[in-house]
Structures are given as C-alpha cells and as structure tokens.
Z-matrix of the N, CA and C atoms (Angstrom, degrees):
N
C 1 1.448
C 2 1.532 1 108.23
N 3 1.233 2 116.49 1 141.21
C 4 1.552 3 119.85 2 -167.56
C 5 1.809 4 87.76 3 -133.02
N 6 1.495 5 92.48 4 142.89
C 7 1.675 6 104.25 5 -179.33
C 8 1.699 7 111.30 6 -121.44
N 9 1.223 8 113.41 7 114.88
C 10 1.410 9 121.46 8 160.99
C 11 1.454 10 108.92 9 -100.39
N 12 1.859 11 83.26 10 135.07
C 13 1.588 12 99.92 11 -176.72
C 14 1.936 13 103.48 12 -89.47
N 15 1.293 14 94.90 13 149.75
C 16 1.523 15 104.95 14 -175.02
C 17 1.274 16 108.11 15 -106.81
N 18 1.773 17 134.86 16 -167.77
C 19 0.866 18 120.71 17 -132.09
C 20 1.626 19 111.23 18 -114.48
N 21 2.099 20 90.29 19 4.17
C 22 1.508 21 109.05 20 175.02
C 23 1.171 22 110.32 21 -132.32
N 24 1.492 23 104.01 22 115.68
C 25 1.678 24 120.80 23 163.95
C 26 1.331 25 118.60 24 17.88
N 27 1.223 26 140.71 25 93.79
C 28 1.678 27 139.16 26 166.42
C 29 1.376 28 96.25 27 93.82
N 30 1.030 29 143.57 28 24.19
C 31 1.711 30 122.61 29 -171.24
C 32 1.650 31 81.96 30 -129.20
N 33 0.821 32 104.63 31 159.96
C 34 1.680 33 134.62 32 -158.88
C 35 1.469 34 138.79 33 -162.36
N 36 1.421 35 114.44 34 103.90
C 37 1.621 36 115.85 35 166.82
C 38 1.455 37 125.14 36 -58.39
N 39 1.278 38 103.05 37 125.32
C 40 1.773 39 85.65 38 -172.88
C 41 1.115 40 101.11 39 -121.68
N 42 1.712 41 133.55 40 126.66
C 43 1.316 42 123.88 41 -177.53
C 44 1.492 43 123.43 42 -111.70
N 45 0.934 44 132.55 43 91.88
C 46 1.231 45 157.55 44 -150.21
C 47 2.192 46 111.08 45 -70.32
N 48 0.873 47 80.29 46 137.23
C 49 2.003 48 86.49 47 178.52
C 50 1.310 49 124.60 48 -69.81
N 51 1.355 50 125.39 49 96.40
C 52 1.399 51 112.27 50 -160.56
C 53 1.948 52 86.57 51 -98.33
N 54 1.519 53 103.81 52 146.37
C 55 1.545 54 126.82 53 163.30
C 56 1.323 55 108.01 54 -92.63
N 57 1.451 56 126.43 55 126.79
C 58 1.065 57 128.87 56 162.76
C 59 1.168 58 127.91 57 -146.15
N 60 1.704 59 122.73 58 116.64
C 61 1.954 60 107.83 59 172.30
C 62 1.571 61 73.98 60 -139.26
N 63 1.437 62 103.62 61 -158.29
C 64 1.801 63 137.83 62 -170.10
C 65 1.318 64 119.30 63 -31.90
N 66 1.088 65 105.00 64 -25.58
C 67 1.981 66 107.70 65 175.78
C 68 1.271 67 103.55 66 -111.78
N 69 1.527 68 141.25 67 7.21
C 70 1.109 69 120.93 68 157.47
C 71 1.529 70 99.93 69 124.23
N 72 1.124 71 130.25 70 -149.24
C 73 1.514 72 137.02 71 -153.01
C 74 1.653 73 122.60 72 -134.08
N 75 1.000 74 109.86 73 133.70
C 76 1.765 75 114.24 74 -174.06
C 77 1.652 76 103.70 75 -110.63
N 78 1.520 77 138.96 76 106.53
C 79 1.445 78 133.94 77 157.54
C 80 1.326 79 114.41 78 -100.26
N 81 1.325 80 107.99 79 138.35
C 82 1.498 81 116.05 80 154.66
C 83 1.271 82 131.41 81 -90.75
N 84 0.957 83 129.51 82 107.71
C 85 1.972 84 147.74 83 -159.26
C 86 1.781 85 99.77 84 -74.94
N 87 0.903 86 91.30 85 -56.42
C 88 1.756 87 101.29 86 -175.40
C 89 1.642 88 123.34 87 -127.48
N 90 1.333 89 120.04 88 135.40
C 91 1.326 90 113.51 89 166.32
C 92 1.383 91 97.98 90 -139.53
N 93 1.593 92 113.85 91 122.73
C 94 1.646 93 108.94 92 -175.20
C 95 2.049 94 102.42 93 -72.13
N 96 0.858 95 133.68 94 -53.96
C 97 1.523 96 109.16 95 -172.27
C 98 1.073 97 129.11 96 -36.76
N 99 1.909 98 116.83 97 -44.17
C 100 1.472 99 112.17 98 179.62
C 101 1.759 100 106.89 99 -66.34
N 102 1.147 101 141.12 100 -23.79
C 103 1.123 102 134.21 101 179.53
C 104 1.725 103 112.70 102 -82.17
N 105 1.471 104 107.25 103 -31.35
C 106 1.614 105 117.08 104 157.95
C 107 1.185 106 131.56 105 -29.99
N 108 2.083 107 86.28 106 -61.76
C 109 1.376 108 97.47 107 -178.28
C 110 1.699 109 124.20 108 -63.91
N 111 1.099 110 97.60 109 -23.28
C 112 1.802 111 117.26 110 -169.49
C 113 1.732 112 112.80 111 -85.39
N 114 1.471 113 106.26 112 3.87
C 115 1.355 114 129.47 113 170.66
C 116 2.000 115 84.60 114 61.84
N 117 1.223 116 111.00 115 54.75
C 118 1.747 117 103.15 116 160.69
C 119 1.464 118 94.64 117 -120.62
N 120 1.492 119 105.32 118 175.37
C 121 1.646 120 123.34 119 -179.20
C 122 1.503 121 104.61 120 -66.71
N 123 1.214 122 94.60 121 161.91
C 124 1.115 123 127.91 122 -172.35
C 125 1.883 124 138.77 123 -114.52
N 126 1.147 125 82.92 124 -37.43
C 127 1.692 126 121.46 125 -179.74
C 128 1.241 127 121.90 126 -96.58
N 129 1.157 128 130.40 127 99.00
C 130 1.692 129 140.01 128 -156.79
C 131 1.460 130 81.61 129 -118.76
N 132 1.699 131 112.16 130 149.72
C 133 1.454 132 138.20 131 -168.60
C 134 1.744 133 78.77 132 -111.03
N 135 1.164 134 108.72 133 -87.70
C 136 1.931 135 131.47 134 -160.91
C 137 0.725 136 114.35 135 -116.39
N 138 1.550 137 111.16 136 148.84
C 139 1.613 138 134.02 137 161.00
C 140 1.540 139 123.73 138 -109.87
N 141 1.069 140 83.55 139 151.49
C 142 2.371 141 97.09 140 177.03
C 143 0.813 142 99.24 141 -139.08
N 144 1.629 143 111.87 142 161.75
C 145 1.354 144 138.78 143 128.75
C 146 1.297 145 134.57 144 -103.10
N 147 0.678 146 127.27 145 114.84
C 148 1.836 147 119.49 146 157.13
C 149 1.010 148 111.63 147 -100.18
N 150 1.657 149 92.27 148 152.01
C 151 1.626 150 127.49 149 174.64
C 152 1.350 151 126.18 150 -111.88
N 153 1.116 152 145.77 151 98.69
C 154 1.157 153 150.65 152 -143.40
C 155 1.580 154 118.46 153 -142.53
N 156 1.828 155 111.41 154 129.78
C 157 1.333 156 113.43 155 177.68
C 158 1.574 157 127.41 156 -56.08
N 159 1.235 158 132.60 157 173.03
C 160 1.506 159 121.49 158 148.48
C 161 1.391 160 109.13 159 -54.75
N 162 1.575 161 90.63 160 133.55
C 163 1.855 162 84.81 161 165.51
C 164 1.749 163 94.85 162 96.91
N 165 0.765 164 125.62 163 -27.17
C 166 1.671 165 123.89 164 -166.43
C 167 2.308 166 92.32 165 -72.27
N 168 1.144 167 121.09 166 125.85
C 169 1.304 168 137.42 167 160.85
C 170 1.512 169 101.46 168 -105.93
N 171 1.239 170 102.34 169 113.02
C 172 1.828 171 117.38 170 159.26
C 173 1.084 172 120.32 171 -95.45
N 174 1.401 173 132.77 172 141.64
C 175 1.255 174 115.80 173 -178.58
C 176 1.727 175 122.89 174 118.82
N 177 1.438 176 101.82 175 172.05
C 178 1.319 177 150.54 176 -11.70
C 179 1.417 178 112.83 177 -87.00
N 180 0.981 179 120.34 178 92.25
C 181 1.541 180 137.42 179 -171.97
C 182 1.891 181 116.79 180 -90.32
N 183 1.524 182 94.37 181 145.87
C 184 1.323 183 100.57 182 175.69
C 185 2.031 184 105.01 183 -172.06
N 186 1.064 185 101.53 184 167.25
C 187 1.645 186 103.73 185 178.91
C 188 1.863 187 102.86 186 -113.61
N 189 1.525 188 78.35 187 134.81
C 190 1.869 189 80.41 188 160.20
C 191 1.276 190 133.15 189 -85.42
N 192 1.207 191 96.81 190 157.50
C 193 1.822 192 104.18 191 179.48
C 194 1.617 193 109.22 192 -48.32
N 195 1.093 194 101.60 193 148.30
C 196 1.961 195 170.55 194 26.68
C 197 1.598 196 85.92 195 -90.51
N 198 1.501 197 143.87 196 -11.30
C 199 1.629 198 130.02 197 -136.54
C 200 1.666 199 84.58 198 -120.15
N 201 1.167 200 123.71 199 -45.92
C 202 1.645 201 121.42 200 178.27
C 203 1.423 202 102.66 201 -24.73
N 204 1.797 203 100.56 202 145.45
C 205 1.351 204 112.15 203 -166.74
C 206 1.961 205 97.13 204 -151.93
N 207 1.275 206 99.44 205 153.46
C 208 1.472 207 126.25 206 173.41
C 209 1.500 208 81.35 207 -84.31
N 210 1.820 209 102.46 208 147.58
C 211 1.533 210 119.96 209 178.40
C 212 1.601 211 95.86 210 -139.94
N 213 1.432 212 115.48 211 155.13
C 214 1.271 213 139.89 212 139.90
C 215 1.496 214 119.93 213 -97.84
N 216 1.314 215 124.20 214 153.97
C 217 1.761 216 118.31 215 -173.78
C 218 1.998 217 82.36 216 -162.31
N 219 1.151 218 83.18 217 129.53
C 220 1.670 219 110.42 218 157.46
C 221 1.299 220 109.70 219 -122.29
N 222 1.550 221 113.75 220 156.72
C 223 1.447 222 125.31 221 143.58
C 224 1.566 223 127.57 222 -78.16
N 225 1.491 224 125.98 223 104.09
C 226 1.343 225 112.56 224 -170.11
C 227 2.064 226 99.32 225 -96.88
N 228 0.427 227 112.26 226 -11.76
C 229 1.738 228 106.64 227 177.32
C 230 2.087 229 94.32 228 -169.12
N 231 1.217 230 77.72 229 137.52
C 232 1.988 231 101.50 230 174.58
C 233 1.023 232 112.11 231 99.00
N 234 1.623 233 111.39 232 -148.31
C 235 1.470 234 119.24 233 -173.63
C 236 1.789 235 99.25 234 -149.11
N 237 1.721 236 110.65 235 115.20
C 238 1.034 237 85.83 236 170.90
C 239 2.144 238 107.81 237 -142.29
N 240 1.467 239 103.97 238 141.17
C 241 1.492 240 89.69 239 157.14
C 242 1.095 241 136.68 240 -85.78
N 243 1.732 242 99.24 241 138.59
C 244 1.797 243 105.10 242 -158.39
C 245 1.809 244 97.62 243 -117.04
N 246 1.077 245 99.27 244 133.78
C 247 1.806 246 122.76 245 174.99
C 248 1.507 247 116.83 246 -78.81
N 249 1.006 248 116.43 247 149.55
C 250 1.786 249 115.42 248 155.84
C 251 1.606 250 106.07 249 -152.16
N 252 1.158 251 106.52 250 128.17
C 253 1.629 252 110.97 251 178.86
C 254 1.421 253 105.28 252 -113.42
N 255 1.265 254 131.18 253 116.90
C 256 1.298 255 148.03 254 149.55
C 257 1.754 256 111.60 255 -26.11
N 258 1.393 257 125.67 256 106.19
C 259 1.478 258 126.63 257 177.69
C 260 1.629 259 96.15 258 -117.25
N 261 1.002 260 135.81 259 14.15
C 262 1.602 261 113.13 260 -139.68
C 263 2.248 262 84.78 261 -108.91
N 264 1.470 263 125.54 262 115.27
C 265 1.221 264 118.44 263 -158.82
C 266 1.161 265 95.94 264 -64.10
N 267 1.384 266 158.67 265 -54.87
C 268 1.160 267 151.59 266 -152.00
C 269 1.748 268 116.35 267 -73.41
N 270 1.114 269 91.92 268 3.30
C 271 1.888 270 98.41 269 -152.72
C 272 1.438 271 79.40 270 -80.12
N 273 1.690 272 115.96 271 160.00
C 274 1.448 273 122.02 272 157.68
C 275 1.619 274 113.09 273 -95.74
N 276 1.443 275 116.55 274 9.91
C 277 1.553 276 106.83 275 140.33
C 278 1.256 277 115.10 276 -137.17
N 279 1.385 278 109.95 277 88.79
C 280 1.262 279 128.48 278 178.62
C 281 1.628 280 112.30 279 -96.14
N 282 1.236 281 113.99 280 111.00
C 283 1.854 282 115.78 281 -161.72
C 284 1.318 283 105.38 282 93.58
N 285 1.389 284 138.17 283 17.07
C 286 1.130 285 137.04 284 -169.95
C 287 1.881 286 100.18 285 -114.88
N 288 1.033 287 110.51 286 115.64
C 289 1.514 288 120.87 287 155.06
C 290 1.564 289 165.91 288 -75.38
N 291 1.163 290 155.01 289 58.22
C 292 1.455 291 140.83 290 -150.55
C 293 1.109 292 106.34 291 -108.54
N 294 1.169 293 103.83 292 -162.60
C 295 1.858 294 118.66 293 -159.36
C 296 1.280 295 114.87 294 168.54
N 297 1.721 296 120.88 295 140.86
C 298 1.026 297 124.73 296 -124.93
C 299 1.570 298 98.88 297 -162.40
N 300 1.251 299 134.21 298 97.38
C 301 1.626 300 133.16 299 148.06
C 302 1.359 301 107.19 300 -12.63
N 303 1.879 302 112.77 301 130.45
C 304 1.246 303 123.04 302 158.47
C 305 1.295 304 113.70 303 -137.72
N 306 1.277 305 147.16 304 125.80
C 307 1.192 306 140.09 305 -153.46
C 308 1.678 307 93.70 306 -163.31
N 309 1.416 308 109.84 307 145.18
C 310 1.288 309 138.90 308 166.32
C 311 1.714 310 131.03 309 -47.35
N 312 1.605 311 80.16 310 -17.47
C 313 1.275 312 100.40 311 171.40
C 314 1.572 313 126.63 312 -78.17
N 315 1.255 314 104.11 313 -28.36
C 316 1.494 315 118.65 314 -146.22
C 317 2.141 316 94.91 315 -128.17
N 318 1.261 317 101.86 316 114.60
C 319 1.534 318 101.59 317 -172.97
C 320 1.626 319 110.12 318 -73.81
N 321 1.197 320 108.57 319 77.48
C 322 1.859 321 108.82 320 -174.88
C 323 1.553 322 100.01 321 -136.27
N 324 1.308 323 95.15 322 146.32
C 325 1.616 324 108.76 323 163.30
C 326 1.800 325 111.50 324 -134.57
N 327 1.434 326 77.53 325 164.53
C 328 1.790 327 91.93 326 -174.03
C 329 1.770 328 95.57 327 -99.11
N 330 1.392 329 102.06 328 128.55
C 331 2.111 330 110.49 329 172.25
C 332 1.670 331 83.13 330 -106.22
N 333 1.349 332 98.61 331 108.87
C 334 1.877 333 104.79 332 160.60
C 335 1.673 334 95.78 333 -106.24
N 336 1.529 335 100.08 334 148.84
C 337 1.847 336 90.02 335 179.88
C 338 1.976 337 72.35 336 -117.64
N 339 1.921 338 91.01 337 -161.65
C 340 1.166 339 100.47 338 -158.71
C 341 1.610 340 107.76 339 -81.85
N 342 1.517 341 104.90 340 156.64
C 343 1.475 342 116.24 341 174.65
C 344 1.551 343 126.02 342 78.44
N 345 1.600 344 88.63 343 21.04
C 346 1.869 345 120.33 344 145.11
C 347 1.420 346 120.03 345 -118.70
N 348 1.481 347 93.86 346 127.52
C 349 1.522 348 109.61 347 159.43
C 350 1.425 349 112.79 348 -46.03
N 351 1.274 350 104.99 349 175.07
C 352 1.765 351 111.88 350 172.65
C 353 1.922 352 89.93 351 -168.80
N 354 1.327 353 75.88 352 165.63
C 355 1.364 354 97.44 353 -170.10
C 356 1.739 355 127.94 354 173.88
N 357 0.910 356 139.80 355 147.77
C 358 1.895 357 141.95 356 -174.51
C 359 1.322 358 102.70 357 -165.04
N 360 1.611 359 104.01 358 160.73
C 361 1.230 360 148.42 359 176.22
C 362 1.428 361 108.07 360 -113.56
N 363 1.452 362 117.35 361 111.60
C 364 1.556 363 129.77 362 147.85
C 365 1.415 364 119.18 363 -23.66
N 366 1.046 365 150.16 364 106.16
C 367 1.205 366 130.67 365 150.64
C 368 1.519 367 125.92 366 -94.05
N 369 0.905 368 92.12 367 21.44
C 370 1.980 369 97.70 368 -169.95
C 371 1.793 370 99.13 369 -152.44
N 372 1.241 371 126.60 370 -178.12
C 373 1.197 372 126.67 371 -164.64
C 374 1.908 373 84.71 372 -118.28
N 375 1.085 374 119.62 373 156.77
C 376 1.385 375 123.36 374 -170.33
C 377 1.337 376 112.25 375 71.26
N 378 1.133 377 148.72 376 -35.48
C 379 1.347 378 139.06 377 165.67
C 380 1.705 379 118.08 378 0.41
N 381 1.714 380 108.77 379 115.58
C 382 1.094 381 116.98 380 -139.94
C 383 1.480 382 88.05 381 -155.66
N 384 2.178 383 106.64 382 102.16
C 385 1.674 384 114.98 383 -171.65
C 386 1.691 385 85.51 384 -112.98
N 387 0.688 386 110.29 385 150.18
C 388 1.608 387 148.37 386 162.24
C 389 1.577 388 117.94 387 -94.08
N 390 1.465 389 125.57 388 71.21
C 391 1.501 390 110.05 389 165.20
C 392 1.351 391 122.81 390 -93.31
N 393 1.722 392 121.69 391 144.12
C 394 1.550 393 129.00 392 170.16
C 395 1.730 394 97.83 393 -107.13
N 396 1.220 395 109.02 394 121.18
C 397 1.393 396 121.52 395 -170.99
C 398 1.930 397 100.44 396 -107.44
N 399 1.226 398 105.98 397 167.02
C 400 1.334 399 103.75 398 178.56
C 401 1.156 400 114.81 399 -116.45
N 402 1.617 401 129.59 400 -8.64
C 403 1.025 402 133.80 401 -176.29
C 404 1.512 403 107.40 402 -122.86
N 405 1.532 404 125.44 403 -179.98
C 406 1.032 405 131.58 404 -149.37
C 407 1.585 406 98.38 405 -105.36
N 408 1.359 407 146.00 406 123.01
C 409 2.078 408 124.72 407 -174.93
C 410 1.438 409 97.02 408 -45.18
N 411 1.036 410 118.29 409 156.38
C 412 1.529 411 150.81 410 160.19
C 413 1.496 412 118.66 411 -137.75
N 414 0.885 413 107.30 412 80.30
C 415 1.655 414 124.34 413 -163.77
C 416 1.737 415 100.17 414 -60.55
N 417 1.234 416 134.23 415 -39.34
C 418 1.236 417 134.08 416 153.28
C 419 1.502 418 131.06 417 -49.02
N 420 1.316 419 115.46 418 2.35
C 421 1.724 420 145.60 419 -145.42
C 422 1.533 421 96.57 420 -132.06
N 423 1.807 422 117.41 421 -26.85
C 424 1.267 423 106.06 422 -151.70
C 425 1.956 424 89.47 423 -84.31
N 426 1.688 425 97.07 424 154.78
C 427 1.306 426 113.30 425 170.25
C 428 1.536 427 112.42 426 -163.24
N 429 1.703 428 103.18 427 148.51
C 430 1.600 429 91.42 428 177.18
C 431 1.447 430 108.38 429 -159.67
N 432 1.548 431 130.67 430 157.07
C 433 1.189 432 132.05 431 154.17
C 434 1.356 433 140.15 432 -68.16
N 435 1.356 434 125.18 433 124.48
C 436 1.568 435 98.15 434 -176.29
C 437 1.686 436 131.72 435 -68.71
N 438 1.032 437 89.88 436 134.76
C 439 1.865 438 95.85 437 177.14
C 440 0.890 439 115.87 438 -53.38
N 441 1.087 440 150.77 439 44.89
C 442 1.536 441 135.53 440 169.49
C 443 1.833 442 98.58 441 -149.38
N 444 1.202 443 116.10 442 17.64
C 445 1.212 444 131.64 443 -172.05
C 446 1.782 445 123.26 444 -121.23
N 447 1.443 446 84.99 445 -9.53
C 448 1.599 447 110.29 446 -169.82
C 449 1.556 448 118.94 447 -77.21
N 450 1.457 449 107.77 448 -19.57
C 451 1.594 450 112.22 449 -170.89
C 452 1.469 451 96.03 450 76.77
N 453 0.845 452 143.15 451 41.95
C 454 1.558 453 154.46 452 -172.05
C 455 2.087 454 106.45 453 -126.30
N 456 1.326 455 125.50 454 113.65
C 457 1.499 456 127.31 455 162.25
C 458 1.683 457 104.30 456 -100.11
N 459 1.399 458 93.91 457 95.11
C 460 1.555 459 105.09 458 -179.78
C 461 1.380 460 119.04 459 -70.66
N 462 1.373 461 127.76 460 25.79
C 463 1.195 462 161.11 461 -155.35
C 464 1.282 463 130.60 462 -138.26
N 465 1.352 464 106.27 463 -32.11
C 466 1.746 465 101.97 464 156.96
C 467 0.766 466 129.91 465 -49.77
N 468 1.110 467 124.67 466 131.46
C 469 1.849 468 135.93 467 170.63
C 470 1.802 469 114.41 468 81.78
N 471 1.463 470 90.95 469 15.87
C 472 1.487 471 97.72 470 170.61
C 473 1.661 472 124.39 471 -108.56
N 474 1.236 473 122.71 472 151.51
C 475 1.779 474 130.33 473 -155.32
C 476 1.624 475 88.88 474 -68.93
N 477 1.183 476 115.91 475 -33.74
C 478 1.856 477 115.44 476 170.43
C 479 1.149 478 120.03 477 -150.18
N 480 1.411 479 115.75 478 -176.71
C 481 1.528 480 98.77 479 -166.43
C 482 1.832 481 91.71 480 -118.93
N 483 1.496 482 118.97 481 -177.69
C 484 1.806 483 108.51 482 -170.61
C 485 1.600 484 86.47 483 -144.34
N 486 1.379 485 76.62 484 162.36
C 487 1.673 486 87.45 485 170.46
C 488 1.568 487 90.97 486 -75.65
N 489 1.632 488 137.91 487 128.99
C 490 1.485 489 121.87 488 160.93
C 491 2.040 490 114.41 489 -62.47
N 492 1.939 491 83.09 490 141.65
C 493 1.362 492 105.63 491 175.40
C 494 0.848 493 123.41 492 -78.82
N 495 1.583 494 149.97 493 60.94
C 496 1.665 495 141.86 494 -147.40
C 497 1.726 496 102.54 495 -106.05
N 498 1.638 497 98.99 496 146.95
C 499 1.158 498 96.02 497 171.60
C 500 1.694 499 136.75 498 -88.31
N 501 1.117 500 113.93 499 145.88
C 502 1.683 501 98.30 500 179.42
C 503 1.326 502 136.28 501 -11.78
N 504 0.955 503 108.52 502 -65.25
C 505 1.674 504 114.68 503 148.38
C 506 1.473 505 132.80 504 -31.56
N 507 1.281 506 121.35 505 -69.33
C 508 1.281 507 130.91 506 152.01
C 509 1.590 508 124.38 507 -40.79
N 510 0.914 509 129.24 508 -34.47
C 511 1.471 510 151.63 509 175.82
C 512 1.976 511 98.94 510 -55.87
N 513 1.241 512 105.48 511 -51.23
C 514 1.372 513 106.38 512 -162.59
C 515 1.582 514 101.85 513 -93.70
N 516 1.160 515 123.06 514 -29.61
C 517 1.248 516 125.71 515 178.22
C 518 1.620 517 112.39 516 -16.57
N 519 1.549 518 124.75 517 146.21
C 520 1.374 519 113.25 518 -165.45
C 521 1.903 520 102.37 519 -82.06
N 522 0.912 521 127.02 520 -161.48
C 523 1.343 522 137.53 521 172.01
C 524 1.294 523 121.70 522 -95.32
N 525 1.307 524 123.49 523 131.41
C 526 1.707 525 104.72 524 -172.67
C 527 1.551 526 136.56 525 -45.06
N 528 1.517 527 88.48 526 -28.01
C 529 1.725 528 119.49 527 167.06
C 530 1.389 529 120.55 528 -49.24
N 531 1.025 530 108.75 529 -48.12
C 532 1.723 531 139.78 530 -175.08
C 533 1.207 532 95.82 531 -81.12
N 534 1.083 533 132.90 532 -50.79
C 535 1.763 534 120.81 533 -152.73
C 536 1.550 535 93.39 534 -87.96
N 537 1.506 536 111.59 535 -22.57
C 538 1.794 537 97.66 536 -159.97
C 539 1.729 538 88.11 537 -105.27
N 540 1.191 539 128.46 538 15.56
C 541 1.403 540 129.46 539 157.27
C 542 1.864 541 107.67 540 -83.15
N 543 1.043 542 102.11 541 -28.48
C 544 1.677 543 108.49 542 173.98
C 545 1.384 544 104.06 543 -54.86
N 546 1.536 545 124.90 544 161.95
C 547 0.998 546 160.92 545 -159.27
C 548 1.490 547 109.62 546 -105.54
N 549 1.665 548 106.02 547 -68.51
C 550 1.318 549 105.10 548 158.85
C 551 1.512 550 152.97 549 -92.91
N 552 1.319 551 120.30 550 67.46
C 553 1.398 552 121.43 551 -169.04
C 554 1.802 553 114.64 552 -88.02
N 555 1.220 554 79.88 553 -160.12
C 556 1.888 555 96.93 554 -168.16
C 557 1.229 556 101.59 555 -72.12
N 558 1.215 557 112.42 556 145.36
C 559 1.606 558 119.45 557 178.42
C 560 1.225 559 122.49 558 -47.87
C-alpha cells in the first residue's frame, strides 16, 4: 500500500495493490503499518456500507468530540465524488475544501483523521462506499455541514450533472459559514 498525502493536513490517498489474473481480483483495504508508519490510527471501532442512487449527495458529515473519529472510505462498486472539508480550529486550512474521484475501478482509499467532514455524490446508480471508522456511532455526536456550501462541484467528472438528492437531515445542515462562525466546533 502506498500513501499520497493530499492537500489537507493528515488526510491521505492510499493506493492499494490490486492482484489480478483468470479468476478475478485480490485487494487489500487496510494494512495497519503503512498507516503506523505515517503516525495515523490504527484502531477502527466499525464498518458500513452504503448504497446510493445517481444523484444521491451525502454529507458533509462528521461526529464531535469525545465521539470524533479517523475514517477510511473506498469505492466498492460505481463512481463517486468524495469531499473533505477541513473543521479542525488550529489547522492552517481550516474552511478549506477538496475532492477527489473514487471509483471501483481504481484501488484507492481516502484516510480522513479526526475533525474533517466527509461527504460524496453518486454518480452512477449502485454506488457502493466502504467506511472503517475508529470510533463507535454516537448518534448524539452526529453533526454536519451542508454540501452545497463547501466550494465543492459534486459533478465533475460525471456523464451529467443532477439536481442533488439530500436527505432531510442533510438539507438543514448549517452552512460552512455559519458553522465556522460558531464558537464551538470540531477540534
């Protein structure tokens, strides 16, 4: 596994070794040393999946402290663009955003540590992320920015663009503006 650093503090491309002849394909998702070595976590609580339409925007989600957690995210089937917004106050890109192609095609994962949002757009129907979280949900913990506030076109590199599908929740989420006018944010 080989790690490219991205363009915010601790977050990381990780590109992973895919095996492949006549029966098909072998990936490795995780190897704790290379993330060791890179002084990131180690210790994952849970895993998910989601499944998600074209057009579906998740996000930009994250939990607050004591519950904030380091994430891994793959693409296991589709194509989707994935976000990360910088919350962390001390960071020198704090309000700062990128985004990054993940596709089924391509053996990479995103290492977000704590006190980034995350978040993607479906671009394909089946769209299928894989997160390893480090902490346990704390649904009282949950918090997020809205996506469409991020400086983020969740639409690049897609065959069309959608009206985004967000859920109720997501919908109300404050504005990045708003949240980083708060007092109390993510570490």
């Amino acid at each position: 596994m080989r790690a490219e650093p991205l363009a915010l503090p601790g977050c990381y491309l990780l590109h992973g070794n895919r095996l492949c002849d006549a029966r098909g394909d072998f990936l490795k998702l995780f190897h704790a040393p290379t993330l060791a070595a890179l002084g990131l976590e180690t210790a994952f609580a849970e895993s998910y999946v989601s499944t998600s339409h074209a057009g579906v925007v998740r996000g930009m989600h994250f939990q607050r402290p004591p519950h904030d957690h380091a994430k891994i995210v793959t693409c296991l089937s589709g194509r989707a663009r994935d976000g990360l917004v910088d919350l962390r106050r001390d960071s020198p890109t704090l309000g700062r955003s990128i985004s990054l192609m993940l596709t089924a095609d391509e053996p990479a994962m995103v290492y977000i540590p704590r006190g980034i949002a995350h978040g993607f757009a479906a671009h394909v129907d089946d769209t299928r992320l894989w997160y390893l979280v480090s902490s346990v949900h704390a649904p009282d913990a949950d918090a997020g920015i809205h996506a469409d506030s991020v400086g983020i076109d969740w639409w690049e590199g897609a065959a069309e663009s959608f009206a985004p599908n967000l859920s109720a929740r997501d919908r109300v989420h404050p504005t990045l503006a708003a949240y980083l006018e708060q007092t109390d944010f993510a570490s």
